[in-house]
N, C-alpha and C positions, 0 to 999 in steps of 0.2 A: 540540606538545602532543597527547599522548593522547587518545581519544574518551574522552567519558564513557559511551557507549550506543551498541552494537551493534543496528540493529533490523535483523532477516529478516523478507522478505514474500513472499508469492505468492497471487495470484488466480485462478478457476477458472470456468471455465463451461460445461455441457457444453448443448452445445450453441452455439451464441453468435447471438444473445440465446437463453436459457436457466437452468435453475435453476443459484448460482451460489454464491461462497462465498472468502471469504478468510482466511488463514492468517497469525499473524504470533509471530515468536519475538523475544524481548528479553533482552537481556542486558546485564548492569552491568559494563563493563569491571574486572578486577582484582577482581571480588567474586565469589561466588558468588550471585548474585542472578539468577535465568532466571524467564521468565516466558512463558506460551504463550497465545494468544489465536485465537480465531476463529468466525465468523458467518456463516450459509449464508440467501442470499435467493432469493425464485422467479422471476422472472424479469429477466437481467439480462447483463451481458456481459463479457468475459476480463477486456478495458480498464477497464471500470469497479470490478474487485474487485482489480485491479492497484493501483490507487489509492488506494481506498478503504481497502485493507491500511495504507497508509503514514500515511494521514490519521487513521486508529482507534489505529494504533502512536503515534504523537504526542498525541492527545489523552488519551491514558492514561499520561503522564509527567507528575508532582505536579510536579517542580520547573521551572523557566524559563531559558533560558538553557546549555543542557545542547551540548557539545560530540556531535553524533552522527554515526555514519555506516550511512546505510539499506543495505540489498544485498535486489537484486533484479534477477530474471529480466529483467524487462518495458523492454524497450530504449524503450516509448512513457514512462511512467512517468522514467526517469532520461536518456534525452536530451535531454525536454522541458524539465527541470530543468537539468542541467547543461550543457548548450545554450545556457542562456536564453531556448528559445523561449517556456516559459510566462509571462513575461515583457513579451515584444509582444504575444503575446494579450490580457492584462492590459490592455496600454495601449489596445486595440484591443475592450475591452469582451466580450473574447472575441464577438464576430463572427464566427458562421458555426462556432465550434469544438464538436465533441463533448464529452459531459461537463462543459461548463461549470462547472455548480454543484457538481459534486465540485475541479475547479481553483480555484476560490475561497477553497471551506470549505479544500482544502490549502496554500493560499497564507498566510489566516490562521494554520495552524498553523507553518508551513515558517518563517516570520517570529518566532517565539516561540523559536526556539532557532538554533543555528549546523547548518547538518545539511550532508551532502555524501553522495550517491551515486555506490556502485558496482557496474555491470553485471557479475551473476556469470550463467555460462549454466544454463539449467534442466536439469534431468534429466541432469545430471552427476555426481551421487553425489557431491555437498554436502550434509553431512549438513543442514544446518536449511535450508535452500533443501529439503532433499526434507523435510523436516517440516515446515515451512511448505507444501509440495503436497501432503501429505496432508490438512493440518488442514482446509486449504479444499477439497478434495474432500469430504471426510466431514462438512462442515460444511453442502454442497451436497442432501449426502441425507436431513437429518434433517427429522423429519416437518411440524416449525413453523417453516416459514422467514417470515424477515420478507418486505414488501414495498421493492423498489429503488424510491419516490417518485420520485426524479429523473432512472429511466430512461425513455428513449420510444424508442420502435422508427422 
């Protein structure tokens, strides 16, 4: 069975921890339907707009149950997943893990549809993988960024 939903992500941080920002492209398999999104925060880290990319791509899908598959850079992001280690964490109350409360809030969404990741390398002239690193770069610089709550140094 075909995906229903192509999502592209990438995260950004210059600096790390630093002002930061993620990028994310969608696309409706078989339609012409694309969609571009992204939100630049002040201070915050690669890892965390890695994720957060993936977790903003899913909570901006209306329907449930949606066949997808995510692609992205970030080998922490989709090992962790298709690994299973976010998984033990889980059981393990995340214990000790970074980002916690961002693996949660993605857990809840990751559970609402069928998703499967695949590691595509960065800065390889992938076209939405490098539009997705722009979006979050430029999303890094603009003048009102939000605050990352749930990051701590």
């Amino acid at each position: 069975m075909q995906e229903d939903v192509h999502i592209y992500t990438d995260g950004s941080a210059r600096g790390n921890p630093g002002p930061g920002g993620y990028g994310i492209v969608m696309e409706w398999v078989g339609k012409p339907y694309k969609k571009e999104f992204a939100q630049g925060f002040k201070h915050t880290t690669n890892n965390r707009m890695e994720l957060l990319a993936v977790i903003e791509a899913l909570r901006k899908l209306k329907k449930k149950k949606l066949k997808i598959r995510v692609f992205t850079d970030s080998k922490y992001v989709a090992d962790a997943v298709e690994k299973k280690w976010v998984f033990g964490w889980e059981k393990k109350k995340f214990k000790d893990r970074k980002n916690s409360d961002l693996w949660k809030y993605f857990l809840v969404e990751y559970r609402n549809h069928s998703v499967n990741f695949t590691w595509i390398k960065g800065h390889n002239d992938h076209p939405q993988n490098e539009r997705c690193d722009y979006l979050a770069v430029q999303a890094s610089k603009e003048k009102n960024l939000l605050t990352d709550i749930g990051f701590k140094n």
